[in-house]
Every structure is written in structure tokens, then in C-alpha cells.
VOMAR-944449 format. One record per residue (C-alpha): residue number from 1; x, y, z; chain. Coordinates in pm, 1 decimal. Example, Ala and Ser with C-alpha at 12.3 -4.5 7.8 and 13.67 -1.06 7.14 Angstrom:
% VOMAR-944449
{1,{1230.0,-450.0,780.0},'A'}
{2,{1367.0,-106.0,714.0},'A'}
This chain:
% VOMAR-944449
{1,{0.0,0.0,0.0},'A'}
{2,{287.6,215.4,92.5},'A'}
{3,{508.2,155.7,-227.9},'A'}
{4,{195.0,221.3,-447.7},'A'}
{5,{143.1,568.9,-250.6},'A'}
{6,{511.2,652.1,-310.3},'A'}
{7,{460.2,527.2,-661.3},'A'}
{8,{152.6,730.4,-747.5},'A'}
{9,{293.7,1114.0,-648.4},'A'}
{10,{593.6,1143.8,-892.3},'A'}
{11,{307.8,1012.1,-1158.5},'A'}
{12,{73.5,1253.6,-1059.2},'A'}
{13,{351.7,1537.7,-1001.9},'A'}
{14,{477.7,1434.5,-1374.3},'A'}
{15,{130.0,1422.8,-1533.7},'A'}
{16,{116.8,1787.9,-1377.5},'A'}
{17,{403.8,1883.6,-1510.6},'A'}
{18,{340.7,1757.0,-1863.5},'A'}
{19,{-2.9,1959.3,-1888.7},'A'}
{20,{120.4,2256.6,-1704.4},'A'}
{21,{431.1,2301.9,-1979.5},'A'}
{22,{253.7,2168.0,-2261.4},'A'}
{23,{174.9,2297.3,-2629.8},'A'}
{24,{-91.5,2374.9,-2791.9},'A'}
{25,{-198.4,2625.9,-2551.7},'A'}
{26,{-477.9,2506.5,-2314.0},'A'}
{27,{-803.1,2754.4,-2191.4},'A'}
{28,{-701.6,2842.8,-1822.5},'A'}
{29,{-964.7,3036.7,-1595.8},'A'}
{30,{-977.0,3396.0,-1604.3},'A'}
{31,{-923.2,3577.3,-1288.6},'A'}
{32,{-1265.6,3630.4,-1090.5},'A'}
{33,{-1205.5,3993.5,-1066.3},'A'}
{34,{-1112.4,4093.7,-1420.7},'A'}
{35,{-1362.5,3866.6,-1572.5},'A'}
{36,{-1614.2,4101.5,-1683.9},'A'}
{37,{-1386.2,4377.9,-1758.9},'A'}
{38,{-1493.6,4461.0,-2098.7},'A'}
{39,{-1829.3,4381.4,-2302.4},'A'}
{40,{-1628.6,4096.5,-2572.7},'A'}
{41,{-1554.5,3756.8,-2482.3},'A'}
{42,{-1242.3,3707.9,-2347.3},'A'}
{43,{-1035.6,3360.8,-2333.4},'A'}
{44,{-757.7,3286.3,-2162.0},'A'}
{45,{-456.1,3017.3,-2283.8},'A'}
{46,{-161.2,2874.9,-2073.0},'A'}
{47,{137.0,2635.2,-2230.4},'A'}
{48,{457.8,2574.9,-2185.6},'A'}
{49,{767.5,2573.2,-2410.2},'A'}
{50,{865.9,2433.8,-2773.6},'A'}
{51,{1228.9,2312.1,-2819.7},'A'}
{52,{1287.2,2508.0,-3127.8},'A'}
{53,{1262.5,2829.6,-2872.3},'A'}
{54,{1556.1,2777.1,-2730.7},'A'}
{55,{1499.6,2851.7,-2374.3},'A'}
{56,{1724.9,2747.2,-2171.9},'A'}
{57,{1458.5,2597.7,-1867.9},'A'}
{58,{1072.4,2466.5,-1877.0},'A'}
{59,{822.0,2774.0,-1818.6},'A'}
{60,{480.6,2859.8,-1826.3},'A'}
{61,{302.9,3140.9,-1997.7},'A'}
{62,{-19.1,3308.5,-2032.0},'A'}
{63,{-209.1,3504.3,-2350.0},'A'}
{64,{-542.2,3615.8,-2380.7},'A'}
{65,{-794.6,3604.8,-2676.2},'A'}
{66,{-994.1,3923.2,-2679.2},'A'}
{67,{-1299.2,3799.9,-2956.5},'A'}
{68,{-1466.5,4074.2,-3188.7},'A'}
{69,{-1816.8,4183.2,-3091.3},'A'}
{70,{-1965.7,3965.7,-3375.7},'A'}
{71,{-1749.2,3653.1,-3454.1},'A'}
{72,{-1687.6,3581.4,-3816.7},'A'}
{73,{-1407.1,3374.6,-4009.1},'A'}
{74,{-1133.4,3562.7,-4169.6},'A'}
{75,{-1108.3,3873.7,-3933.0},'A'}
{76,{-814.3,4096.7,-3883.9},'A'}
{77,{-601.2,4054.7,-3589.8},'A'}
{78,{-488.0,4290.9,-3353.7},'A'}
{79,{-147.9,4212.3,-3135.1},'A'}
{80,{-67.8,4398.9,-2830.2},'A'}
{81,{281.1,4407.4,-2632.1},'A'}
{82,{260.9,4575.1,-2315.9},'A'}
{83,{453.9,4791.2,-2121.1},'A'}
{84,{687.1,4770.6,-1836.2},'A'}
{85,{457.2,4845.1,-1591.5},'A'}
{86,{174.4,4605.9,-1647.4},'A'}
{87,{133.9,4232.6,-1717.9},'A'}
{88,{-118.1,4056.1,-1992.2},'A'}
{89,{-341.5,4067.5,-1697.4},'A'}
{90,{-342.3,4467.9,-1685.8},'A'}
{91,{-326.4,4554.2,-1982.1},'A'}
{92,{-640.4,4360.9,-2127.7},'A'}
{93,{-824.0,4553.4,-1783.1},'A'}
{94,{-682.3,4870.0,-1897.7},'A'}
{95,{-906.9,4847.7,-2216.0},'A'}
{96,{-1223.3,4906.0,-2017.0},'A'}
{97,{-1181.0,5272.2,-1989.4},'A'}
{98,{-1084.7,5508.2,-2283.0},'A'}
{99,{-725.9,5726.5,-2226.2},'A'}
{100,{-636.3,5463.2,-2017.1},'A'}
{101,{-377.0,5299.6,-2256.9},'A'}
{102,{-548.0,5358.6,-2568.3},'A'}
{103,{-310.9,5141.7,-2753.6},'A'}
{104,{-414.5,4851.6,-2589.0},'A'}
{105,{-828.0,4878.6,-2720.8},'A'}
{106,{-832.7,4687.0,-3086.9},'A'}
{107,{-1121.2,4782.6,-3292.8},'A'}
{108,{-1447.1,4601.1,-3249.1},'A'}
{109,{-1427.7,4397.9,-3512.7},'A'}
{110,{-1091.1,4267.8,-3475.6},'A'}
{111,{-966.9,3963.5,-3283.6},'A'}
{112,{-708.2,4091.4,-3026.6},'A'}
{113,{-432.7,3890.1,-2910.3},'A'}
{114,{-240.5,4006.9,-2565.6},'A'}
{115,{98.1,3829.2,-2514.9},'A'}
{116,{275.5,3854.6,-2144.8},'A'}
{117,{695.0,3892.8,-2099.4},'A'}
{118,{650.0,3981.3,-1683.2},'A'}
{119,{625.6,3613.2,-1548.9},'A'}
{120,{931.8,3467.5,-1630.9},'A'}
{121,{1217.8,3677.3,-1593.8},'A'}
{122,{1416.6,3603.4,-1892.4},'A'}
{123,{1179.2,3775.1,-2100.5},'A'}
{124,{1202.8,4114.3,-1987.0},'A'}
{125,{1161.2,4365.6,-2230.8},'A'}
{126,{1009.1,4148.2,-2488.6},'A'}
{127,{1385.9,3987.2,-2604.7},'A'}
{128,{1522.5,4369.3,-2659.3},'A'}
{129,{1715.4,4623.6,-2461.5},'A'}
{130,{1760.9,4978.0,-2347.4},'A'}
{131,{2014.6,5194.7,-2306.5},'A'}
{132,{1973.9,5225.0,-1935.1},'A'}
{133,{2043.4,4901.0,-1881.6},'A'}
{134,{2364.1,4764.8,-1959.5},'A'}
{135,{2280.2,4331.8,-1850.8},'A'}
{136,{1992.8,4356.2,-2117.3},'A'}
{137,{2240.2,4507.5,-2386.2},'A'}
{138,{2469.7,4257.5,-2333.6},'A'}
{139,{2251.7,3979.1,-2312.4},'A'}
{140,{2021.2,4052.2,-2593.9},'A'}
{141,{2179.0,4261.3,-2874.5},'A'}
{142,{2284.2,4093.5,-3194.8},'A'}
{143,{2119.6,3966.8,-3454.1},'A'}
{144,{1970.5,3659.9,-3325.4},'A'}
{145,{1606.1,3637.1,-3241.3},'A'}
{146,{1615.0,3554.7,-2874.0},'A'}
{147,{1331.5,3280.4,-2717.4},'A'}
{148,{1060.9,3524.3,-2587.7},'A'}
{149,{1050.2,3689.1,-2976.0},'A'}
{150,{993.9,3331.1,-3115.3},'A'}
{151,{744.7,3278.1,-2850.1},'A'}
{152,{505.5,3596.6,-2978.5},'A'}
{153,{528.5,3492.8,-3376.1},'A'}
{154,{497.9,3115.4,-3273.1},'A'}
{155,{155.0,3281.3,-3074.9},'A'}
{156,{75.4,3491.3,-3327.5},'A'}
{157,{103.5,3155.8,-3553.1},'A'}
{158,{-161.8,2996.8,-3322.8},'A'}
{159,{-424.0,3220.7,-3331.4},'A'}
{160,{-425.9,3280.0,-3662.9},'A'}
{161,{-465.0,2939.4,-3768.6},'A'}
{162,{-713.9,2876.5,-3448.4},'A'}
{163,{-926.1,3190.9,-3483.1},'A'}
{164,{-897.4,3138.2,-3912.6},'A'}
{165,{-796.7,3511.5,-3884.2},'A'}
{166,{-688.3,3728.5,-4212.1},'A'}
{167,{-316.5,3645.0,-4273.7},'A'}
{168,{-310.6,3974.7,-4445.9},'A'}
{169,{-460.9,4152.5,-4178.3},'A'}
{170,{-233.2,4107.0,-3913.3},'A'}
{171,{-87.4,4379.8,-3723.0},'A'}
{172,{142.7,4477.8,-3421.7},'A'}
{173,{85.8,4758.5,-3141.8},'A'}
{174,{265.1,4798.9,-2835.1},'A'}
{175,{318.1,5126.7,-2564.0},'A'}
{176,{674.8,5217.4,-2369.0},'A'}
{177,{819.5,4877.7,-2356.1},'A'}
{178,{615.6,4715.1,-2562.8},'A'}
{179,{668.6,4985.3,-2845.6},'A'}
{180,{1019.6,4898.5,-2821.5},'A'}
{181,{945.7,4549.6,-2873.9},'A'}
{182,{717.9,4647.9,-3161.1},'A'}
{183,{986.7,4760.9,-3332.2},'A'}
{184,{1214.1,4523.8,-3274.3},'A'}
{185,{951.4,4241.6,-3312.5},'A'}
{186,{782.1,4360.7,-3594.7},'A'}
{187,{995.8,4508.8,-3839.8},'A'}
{188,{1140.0,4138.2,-3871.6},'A'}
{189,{825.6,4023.5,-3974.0},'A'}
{190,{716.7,4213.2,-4260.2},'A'}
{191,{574.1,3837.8,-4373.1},'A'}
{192,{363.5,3827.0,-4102.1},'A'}
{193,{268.4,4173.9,-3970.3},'A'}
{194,{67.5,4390.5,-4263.2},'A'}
{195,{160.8,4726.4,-4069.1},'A'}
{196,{301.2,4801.7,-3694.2},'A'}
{197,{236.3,5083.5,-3456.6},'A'}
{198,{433.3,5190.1,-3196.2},'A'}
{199,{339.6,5445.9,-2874.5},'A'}
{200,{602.2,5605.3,-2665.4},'A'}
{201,{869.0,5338.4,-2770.8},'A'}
{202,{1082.8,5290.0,-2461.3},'A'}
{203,{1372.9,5237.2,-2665.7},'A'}
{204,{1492.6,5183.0,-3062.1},'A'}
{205,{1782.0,4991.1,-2968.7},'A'}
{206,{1562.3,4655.8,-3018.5},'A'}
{207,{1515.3,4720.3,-3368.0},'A'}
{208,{1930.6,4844.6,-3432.0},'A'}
{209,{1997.5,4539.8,-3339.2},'A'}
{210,{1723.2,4296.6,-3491.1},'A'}
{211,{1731.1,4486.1,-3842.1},'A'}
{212,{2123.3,4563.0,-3817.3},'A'}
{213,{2050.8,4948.6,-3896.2},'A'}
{214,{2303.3,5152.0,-3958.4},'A'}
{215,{2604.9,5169.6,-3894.0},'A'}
{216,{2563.9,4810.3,-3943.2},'A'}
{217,{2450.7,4590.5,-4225.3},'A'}
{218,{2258.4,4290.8,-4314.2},'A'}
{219,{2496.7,4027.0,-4279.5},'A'}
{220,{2540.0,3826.2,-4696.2},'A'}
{221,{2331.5,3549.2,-4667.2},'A'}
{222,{2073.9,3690.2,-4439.0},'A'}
{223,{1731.3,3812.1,-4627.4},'A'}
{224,{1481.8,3990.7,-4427.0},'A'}
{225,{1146.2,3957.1,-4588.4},'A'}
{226,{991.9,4405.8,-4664.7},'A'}
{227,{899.9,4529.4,-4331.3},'A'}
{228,{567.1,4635.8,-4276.0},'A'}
{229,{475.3,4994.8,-4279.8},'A'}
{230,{549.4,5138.3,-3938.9},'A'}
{231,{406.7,5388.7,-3718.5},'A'}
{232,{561.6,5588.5,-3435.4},'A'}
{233,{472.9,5848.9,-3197.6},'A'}
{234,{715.2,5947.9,-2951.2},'A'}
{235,{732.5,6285.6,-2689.3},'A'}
{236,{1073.6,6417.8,-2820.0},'A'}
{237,{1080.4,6570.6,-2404.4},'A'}
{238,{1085.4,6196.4,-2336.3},'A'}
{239,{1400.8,6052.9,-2227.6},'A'}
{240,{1312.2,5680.8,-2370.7},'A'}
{241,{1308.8,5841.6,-2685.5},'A'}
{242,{1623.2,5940.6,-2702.8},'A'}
{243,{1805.1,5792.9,-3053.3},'A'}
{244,{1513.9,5861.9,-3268.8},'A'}
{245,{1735.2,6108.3,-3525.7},'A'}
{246,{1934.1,5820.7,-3631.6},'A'}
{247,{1616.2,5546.3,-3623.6},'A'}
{248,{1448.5,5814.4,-3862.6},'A'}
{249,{1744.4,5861.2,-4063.4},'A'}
{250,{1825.0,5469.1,-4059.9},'A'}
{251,{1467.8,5426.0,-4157.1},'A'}
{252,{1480.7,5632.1,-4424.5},'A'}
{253,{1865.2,5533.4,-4539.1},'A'}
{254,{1691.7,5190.0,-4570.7},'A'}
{255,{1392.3,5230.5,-4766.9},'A'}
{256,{1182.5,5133.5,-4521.7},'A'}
{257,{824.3,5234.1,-4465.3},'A'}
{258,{779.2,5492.5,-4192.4},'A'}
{259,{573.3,5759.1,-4027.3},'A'}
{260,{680.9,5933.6,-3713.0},'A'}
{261,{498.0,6174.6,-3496.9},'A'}
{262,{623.3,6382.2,-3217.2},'A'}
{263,{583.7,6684.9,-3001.7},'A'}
{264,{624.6,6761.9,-2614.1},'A'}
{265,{383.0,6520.1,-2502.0},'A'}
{266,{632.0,6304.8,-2291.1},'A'}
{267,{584.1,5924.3,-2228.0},'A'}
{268,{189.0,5978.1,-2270.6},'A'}
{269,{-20.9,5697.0,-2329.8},'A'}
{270,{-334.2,5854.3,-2347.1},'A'}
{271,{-454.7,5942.1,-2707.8},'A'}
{272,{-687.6,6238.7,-2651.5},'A'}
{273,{-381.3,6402.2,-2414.3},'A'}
{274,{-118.1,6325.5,-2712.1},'A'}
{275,{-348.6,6494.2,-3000.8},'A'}
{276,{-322.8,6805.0,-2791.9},'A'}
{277,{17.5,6840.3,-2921.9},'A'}
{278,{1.9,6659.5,-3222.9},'A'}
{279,{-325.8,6527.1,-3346.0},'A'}
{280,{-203.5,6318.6,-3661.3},'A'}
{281,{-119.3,6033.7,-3439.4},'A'}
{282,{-421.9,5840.9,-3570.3},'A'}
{283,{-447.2,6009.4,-3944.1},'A'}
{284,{-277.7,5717.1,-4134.2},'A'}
{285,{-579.1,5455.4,-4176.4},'A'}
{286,{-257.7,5160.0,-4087.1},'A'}
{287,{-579.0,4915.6,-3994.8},'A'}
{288,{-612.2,4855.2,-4367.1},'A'}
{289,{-293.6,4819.4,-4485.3},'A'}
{290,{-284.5,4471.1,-4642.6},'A'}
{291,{-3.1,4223.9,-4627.5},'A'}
{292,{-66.8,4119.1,-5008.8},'A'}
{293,{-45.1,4460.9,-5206.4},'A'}
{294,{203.3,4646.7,-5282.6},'A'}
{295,{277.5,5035.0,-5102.8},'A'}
{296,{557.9,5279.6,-5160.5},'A'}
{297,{822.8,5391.3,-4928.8},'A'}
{298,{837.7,5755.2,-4906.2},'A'}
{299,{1204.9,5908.9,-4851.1},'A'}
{300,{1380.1,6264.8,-4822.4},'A'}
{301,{1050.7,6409.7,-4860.8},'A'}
{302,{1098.5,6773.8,-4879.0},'A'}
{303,{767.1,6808.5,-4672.0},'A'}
{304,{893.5,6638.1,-4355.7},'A'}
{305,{984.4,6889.7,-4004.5},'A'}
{306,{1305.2,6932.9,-3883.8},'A'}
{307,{1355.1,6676.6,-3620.6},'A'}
{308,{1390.7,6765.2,-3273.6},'A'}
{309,{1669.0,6478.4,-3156.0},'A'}
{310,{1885.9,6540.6,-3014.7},'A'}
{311,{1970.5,6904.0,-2978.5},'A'}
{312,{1613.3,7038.4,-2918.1},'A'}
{313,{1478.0,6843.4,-2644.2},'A'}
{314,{1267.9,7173.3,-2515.9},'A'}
{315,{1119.7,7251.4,-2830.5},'A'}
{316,{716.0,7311.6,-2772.6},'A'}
{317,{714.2,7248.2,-3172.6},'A'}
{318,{535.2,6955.1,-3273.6},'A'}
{319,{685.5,6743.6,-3600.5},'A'}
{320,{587.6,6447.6,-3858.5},'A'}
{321,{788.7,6208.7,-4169.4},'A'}
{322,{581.5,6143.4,-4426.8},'A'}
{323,{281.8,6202.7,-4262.0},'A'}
{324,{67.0,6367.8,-4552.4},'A'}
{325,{116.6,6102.1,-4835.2},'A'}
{326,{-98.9,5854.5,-4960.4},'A'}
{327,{-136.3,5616.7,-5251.0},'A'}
{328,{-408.8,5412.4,-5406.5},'A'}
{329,{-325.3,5035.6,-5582.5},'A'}
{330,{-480.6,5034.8,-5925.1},'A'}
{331,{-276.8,4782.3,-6090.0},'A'}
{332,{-12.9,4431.8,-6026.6},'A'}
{333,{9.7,4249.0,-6276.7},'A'}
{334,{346.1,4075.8,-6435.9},'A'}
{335,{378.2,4322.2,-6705.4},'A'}
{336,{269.9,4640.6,-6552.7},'A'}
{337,{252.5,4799.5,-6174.6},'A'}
{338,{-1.6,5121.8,-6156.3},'A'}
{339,{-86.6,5293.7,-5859.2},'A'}
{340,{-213.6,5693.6,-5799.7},'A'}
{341,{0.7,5906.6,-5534.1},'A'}
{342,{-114.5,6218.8,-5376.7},'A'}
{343,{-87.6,6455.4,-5133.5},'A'}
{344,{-386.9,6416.1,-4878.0},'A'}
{345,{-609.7,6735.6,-4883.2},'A'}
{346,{-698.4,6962.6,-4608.3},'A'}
{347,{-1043.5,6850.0,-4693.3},'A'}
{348,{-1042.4,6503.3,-4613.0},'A'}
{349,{-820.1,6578.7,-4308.7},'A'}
{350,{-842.3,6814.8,-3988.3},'A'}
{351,{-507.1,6912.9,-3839.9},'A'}
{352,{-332.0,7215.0,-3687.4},'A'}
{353,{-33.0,7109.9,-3923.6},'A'}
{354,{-8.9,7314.6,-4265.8},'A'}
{355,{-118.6,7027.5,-4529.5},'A'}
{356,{158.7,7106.9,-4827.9},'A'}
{357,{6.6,7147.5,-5164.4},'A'}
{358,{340.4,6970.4,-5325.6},'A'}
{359,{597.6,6773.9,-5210.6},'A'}
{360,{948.7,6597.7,-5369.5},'A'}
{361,{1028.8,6262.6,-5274.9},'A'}
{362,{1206.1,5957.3,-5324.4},'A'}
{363,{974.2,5698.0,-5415.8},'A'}
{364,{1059.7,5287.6,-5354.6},'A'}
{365,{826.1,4966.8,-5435.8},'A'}
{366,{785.1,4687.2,-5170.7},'A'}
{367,{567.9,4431.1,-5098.5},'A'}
{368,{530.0,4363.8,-5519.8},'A'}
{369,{292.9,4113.5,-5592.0},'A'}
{370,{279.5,4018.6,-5930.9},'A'}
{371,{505.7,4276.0,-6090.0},'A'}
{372,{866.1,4158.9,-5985.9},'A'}
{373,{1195.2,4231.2,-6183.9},'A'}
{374,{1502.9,4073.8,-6118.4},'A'}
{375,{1805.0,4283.8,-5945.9},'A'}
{376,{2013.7,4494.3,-6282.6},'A'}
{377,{1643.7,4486.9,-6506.0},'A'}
{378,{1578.4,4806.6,-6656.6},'A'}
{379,{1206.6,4956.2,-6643.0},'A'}
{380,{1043.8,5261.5,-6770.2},'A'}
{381,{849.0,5479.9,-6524.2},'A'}
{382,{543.2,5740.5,-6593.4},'A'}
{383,{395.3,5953.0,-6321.7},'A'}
{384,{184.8,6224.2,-6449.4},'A'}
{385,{378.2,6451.2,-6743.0},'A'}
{386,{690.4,6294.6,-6568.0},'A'}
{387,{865.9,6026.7,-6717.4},'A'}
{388,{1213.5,5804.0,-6753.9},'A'}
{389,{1411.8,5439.7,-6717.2},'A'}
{390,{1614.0,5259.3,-6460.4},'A'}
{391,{1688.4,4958.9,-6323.3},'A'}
{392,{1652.8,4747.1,-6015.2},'A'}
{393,{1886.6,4774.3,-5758.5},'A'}
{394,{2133.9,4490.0,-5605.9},'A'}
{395,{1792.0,4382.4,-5306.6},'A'}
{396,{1535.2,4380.2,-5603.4},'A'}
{397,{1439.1,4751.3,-5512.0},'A'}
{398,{1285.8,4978.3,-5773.1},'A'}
{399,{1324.8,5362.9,-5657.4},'A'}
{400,{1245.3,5660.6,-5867.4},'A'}
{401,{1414.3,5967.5,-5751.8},'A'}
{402,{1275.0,6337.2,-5682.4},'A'}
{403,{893.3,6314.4,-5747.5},'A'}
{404,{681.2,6570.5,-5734.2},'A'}
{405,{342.2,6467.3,-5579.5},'A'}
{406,{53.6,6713.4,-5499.5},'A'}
{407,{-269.2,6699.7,-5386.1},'A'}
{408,{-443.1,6579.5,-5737.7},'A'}
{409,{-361.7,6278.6,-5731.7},'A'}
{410,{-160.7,6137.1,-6053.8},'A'}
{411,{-94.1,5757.5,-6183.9},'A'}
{412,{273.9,5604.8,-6087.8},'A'}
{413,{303.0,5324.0,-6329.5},'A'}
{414,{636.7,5093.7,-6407.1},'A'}
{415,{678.5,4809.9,-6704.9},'A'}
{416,{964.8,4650.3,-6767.2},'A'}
{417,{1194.3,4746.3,-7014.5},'A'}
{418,{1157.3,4443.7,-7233.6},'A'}
């Protein structure tokens, strides 16, 4: 009787074990006191770890499924990373009340997905780093992906194979410490994440080091996939913004898509606060960007402010990159890519900023569907009266130089030069 006793625990203690640190994620209980926080269904998932993470000891961790109001197949998805002072916990309860976060709240009709780096120590600042901290630095910079990143897209995976979510409507939000690990997270993943948006990022090291900005480069070999268009809105009197002259200028130097707003709005969190100083925070529609058409990068835009970093900290002025563009897809097929640019007007858009009537501006082609050209083809290019040849660069990147876009919007088109 006694041996079977002594027999039975380590079974029970294993089968424990096995279901407490197990994959697929299993529905857990949601805490009593948060259960009702919010009028959508809310689920809650627990697992454990996958090999091919890499960590380096069993753990388990937590995500919740926030569901749309009215449930239908092929819905967008909405990914949230939060910051340093909350857990997945929080930040799903901050959602009940609006200025409270206002990152966290996904549109109605979205699936939301909240992922958790507080429980388990190694997973502090979602795999990334800050400046103010010299352990994470040297623990997590480089190029490699660390176990907590390949966590979130291995989640991300999940639920939008569970949930039979849009693949091209997938996108990436995160506030303070969790806009750092937007960055850093999402820019990686331009195959996964249609567009990213980042508040207050604590931080830009994350993505230096994931995307090897400059003064580094992409390593031969390595291929990074295009990024998805990215959004940022930092306080320039913040000091976890610090470095954002050379992420703007890396941004740009890359041909990556990005829009940045700032002003003296500090580490703010709440939207309403933030458009006191600048309100065109939420004037790029980013919720229906799509992972399968194409969109131009926007670069040395004559239009853009002068940016505060780092020598104008106390400025009261508030600043945006590329924040008045906007393009329309007509066209992707294998012979011919066509889509209108423009300037948006002051009619379709209510700001304190002065809307230019014209702009210059480098123009770059990502995300090509159909329309693809091998690295050295030439092309011919048409955009309004405008017209000329080139070829594709050494990444496969076709860029037309010094465009003139105004507010009528004109037809960009490109065929190969045959």
C-alpha cells in the first residue's frame, strides 16, 4: 500500500508537469475579478515551451484572446505588447476605460491577441534592450532572435490558424516597452505583420539590433522579408526616446516604410492628451494596410519637419515624416505595376499642421505582388507629365528619384523594359 502511494505522487507530479508546460496552448480560468472587464468575450490560454525556442529551462506562460463583438471567419487581428509596468493581466483591464492605454483597445471587429513577458524573468523587455540598462544590452543585442521573440510569432502563428484570422490583416501595437518590442519584433516580420504601430517606444535599440541598422549591415546570406509599414509616436521631451534622429534617418537610409509623430507630449499613453500636441497620431488609416499589395516607401521628402533629436529636447514644436502622403493600388500584374500618389487634402483631413500642396520625394516599391523584376532589369516609369528608365537595384528595389506629388492625385506606373 505504501510503495503504491510513493509510486503514485511522482506520476501525478509528472502528469502535472506535462499539462502545465505543454503545447498547444490550453483555456485556463480567467481571474474572478477581471472577468467582466470589458463587453467581448475574453479567453484565456496557458502552455509551456517548444524546443525550437531555445529557452534554456521549462516555463509557463499566459495570452489572452480578446474575440470581436460579432465573430466571423477571416477577421483581422490585432497584437498587443505591453509595457513595463503592467502584465497581460493589466493591460487587457486597462481596455475598459478610454485614455487609459489607448493602444491597448483593438477595434471592435478585430480579434485581439495580448501576449505577457512579466512572469518569467528572462523575457524582460520582450527579447530587446535599453540603453539604461547595460545586462539587457549585453545579453540581448545581436542579430539573433532571442526565445521570448519566437514565442510571440509562434503565438501569433496559433491564433491565426485557431481563430482562421486574415493572414493579411495582421498587425502589431505595443506602448513604452512594448513599443520597443514592436519595433524590434515587428519590423522582422514584414511576412507576417501587414503594418506596426508603436506608442512612446521605450527604446529603438531593439530594432538596431534585430534589423542591423546603420552603422551596421545585413549580414550576406541573411534576407529579411519588406517590413511592414510602421508607425511611431514618440514625446521628443521623453528621455526613452532618445536615438530617434538616427532610427528616422536609418529608416529612411533603408527604404523602409515609416511615419513618425512627435511633439512635447512626454511618455503619454493617453490618445486624446497626445493629439493636444500633435493630433495626426491616428491620421494614417494603418488598420487597412494589407499584407498582399504592394505600397511605396516615401524618402527625403521635402515636406517632412526638422527633427527635434537630439539638440532640441525643449522645443514646444510639434513634427511628422511622411505624414501627408498617400497612394491608391490600381494595378499588379506581371507586365505592368499602376498605382495613384497624392498629397492628402486639407479636406479630407483636420489638423493644426499646414497640409503642403506639393511635395518631392524619393519613391521605392515593396511588398510587389505580381510585378517583380530581377536585381540589374531596366524599367520605364510614368507619373503624371513625368517620365524616364532605370533599373533594379542589387535587393530587387525599384526607386524613382525626386517626385513631385501634390494633392491631385496622378498615376505612378512601371513596365519593364523588355
Amino acid at each position: 500500500m505504501e510503495m503504491k502511494r510513493l509510486f503514485s505522487i511522482p506520476v501525478l507530479l509528472a502528469s502535472f508537469n506535462a499539462a502545465a508546460f505543454a503545447w498547444p496552448p490550453a483555456q485556463a480560468e480567467h481571474p474572478k475579478e477581471e472577468a467582466s472587464v470589458i463587453d467581448r468575450k475574453i479567453e484565456v490560454f496557458q502552455h509551456g515551451v517548444r524546443p525550437e525556442w531555445k529557452y534554456q529551462a521549462p516555463q509557463q506562460d499566459t495570452f489572452i484572446v480578446m474575440h470581436p463583438k460579432i465573430v466571423r471567419d477571416n477577421a483581422p487581428l490585432y497584437v498587443v505588447l505591453h509595457s513595463a509596468g503592467h502584465d497581460v493581466f493589466s493591460c487587457v483591464n486597462c481596455t475598459k476605460t478610454v485614455g487609459n492605454h489607448d493602444i491597448y483597445r483593438s477595434p471592435d471587429d478585430h480579434f485581439a491577441l495580448y501576449l505577457d513577458c512579466r512572469k518569467n524573468k528572462g523575457d524582460w523587455w520582450w527579447g530587446g534592450m535599453h540603453r539604461g540598462d547595460k545586462e539587457l544590452m549585453r545579453k540581448n543585442s545581436g542579430g539573433e532572435t532571442k526565445p521570448v521573440e519566437r514565442r510571440v510569432m509562434a503565438t501569433v502563428a496559433w491564433a491565426i490558424k485557431h481563430y482562421k484570422i486574415d493572414p493579411n490583416r495582421v498587425y502589431l501595437s505595443g506602448n513604452s516597452m512594448g513599443g520597443s518590442g514592436t519595433l524590434g519584433i515587428g519590423l522582422r516580420h514584414g511576412d507576417v505583420f501587414a503594418a506596426i504601430k508603436a506608442n512612446v517606444p521605450a527604446g529603438v535599440e531593439h530594432a538596431f539590433q534585430r534589423m542591423f541598422l546603420s552603422p551596421k549591415k545585413i549580414p550576406n546570406g541573411v534576407v529579411f522579408p519588406d517590413p511592414p509599414i510602421c508607425i511611431d509616436y514618440s514625446g521628443h521631451n521623453d528621455r526613452w526616446s532618445d536615438g530617434h534622429d538616427l532610427f528616422s534617418r536609418a529608416m529612411n537610409d533603408r527604404n523602409y516604410a515609416f511615419l513618425c509623430y512627435w511633439g512635447p507630449f512626454g511618455h503619454a499613453n493617453n490618445s486624446a492628451n497626445i493629439k493636444k500636441s500633435n493630433d495626426l497620431i491616428d491620421s494614417f488609416d494603418w488598420l487597412n494596410v494589407r499584407k498582399d499589395q504592394p505600397y511605396p516607401v516615401f524618402a527625403n521628402a521635402s515636406c517632412n519637419s526638422k527633427l527635434p533629436w537630439p539638440d532640441h529636447l525643449d522645443s514646444k514644436e510639434a513634427g511628422q515624416i511622411n505624414a501627408f502622403f498617400r497612394w491608391n493600388n490600381l494595378k499588379d500584374t506581371s507586365e505592368i505595376l499602376e498605382m495613384s500618389l497624392f498629397l492628402i487634402s486639407p479636406n479630407d483631413l483636420d489638423t493644426k499642421f499646414k497640409i503642403p500642396t506639393a511635395a518631392t520625394t524619393d519613391v521605392t516599391l515593396r511588398r510587389l505582388q505580381h510585378f517583380k523584376l530581377k536585381p540589374g532589369a531596366g524599367f520605364k516609369w510614368e507619373f503624371g507629365s513625368a517620365k524616364g528608365e532605370g533599373k533594379v537595384d542589387e535587393l530587387g528595389l525599384i526607386t524613382i528619384p525626386g517626385l513631385k506629388i501634390t494633392a491631385t492625385p496622378a498615376t505612378f506606373s512601371i513596365r519593364g523594359n523588355f
